[in-house]
N, C-alpha and C positions, 0 to 999 in steps of 0.2 A: 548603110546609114551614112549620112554626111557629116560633116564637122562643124555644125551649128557653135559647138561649144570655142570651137576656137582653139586645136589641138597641137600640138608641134612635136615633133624630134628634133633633141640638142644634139650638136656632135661636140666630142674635144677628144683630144688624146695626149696620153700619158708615154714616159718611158717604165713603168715599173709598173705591174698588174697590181702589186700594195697599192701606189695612190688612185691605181682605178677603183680601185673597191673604199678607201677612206671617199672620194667624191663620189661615190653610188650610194654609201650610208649615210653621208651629212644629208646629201638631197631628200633621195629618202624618208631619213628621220625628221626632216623638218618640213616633210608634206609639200615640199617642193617640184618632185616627181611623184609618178604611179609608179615605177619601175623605170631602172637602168640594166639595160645589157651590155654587157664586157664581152668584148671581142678581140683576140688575140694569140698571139705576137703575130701583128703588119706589118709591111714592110713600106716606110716612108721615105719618099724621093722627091726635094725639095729645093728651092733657091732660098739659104738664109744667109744673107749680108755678102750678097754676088757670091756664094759658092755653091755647089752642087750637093745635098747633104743626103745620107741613107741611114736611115734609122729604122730601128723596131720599134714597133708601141702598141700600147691596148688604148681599143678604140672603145667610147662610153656612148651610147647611144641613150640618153636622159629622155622619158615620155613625159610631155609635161601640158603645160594652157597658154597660149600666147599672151594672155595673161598675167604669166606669172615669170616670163621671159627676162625681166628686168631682172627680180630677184637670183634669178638663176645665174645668170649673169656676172652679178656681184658676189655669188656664192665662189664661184669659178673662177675670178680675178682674183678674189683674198685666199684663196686656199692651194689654187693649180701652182707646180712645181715651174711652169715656164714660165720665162720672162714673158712671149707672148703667145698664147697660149689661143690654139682651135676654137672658137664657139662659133658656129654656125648652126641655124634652124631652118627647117623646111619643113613645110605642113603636112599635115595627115588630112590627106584628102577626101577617104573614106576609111570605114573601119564596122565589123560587124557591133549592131546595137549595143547585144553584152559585152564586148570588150570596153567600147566607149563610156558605158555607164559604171564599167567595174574601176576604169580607171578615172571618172568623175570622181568614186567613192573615196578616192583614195588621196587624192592632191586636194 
């Protein structure tokens, strides 16, 4: 099935699997996602403010509607622990019908 509806995955990531799961149940509870999966401890390796930096984090993978992108967004700016904080989306570019319609049901 295709992505008629206009589907995404959010990514951000967290140092504490606590704020992964406070930002999986705001979304959540506020029908801003279908489902968020928590993935973790990764290992990040980055340039922040010219240095070399290595972190752990849990990675949140938010299912959501391009749609609804904005909001999410702003959920993520006023709540996320980092100054500047992961949001990136990339679409679902297929997906079986059931899944797609279970997670219409739901956001």
């Amino acid at each position: 099935m295709g992505n008629k509806a206009g589907y995404i995955l959010v990514y951000t990531t967290v140092a504490k699997r606590s704020d992964a799961e406070k930002i999986a149940e705001f979304l959540d509870g506020k029908k801003l996602s279908a489902c968020t999966q928590i993935v973790g401890p990764i290992t990040s390796v980055c340039r922040w403010r010219g240095k070399l930096e290595k972190s752990k984090e849990w990675l949140c993978g938010i299912k959501t509607k391009i749609a609804l992108y904005k909001n999410v967004e702003k959920v993520l700016k006023a709540i996320h622990p980092y100054e500047l904080p992961e949001i990136v989306a990339i679409p679902i570019i297929k997906g079986s019908r059931e899944y797609l319609e279970w997670m219409e049901g739901e956001i």
